[in-house]
N, C-alpha and C positions, 0 to 999 in steps of 0.2 A: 504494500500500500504506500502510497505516494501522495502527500499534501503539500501546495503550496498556496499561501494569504498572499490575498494582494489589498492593502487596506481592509477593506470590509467585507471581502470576498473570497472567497475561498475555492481549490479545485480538489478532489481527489482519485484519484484513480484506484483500480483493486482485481485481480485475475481469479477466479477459481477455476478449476476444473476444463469447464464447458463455456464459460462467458467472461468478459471482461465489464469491468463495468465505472461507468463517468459520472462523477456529480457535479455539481455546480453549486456552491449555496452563497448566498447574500444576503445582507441585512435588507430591507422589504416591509412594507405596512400586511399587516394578513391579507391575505385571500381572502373573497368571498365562498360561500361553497358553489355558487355559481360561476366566478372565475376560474375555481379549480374544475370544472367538468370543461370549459369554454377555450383553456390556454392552450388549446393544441390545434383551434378548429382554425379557420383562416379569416382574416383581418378583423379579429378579437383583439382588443387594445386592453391588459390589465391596469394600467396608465391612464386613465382618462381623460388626464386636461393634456394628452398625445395626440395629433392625429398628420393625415399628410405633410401638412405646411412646416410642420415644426419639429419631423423627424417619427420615420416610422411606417410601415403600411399596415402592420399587424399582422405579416406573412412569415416571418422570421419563424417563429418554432413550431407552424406546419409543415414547412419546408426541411426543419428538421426531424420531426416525425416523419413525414413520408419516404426521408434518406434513410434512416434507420431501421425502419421496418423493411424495406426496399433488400435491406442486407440482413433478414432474420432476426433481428434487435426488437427493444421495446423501449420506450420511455414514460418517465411519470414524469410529477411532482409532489414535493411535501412541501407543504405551508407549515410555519410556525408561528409563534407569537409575532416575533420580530424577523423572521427568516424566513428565506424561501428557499429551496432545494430543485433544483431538477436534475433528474438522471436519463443515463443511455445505458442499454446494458447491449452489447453486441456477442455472436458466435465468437470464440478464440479461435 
């Protein structure tokens, strides 16, 4: 397993067996539970005061879903209090 911070963010990596697998986590206001079913569909902004003009389409991590799965992988997230997580777990 392999971490590195970067300010307030964090990556780690980790292999078992059969999968490898990515997190991502960041400091973050909660998710709604409607945000957490909606962050992977397409131009779903969890950002609100975001939109074209000022950065964004809201494409970003369907485009990552669709790669990942594309190669037998899955992805989540986990919300925290103050945290948010996302992972990728790929075949090894």
């Amino acid at each position: 397993t392999a971490t590195h911070a970067i300010e307030r963010a964090a990556a780690e990596a980790s292999k078992s067996d059969d999968t490898v697998r990515i997190a991502f986590t960041n400091s973050s206001d909660r998710l709604t539970s409607k945000d957490t079913e909606l962050v992977f569909e397409r131009f779903h902004r969890i950002e609100k005061s975001r939109s074209r003009e000022t950065g964004g389409a809201g494409i970003g991590l369907s485009i990552v879903k669709q790669l990942v799965e594309a190669h037998g992988g899955t992805v989540g997230v986990i919300p925290g209090d103050s945290t948010i997580c996302f992972w990728v777990e790929l075949p090894s």
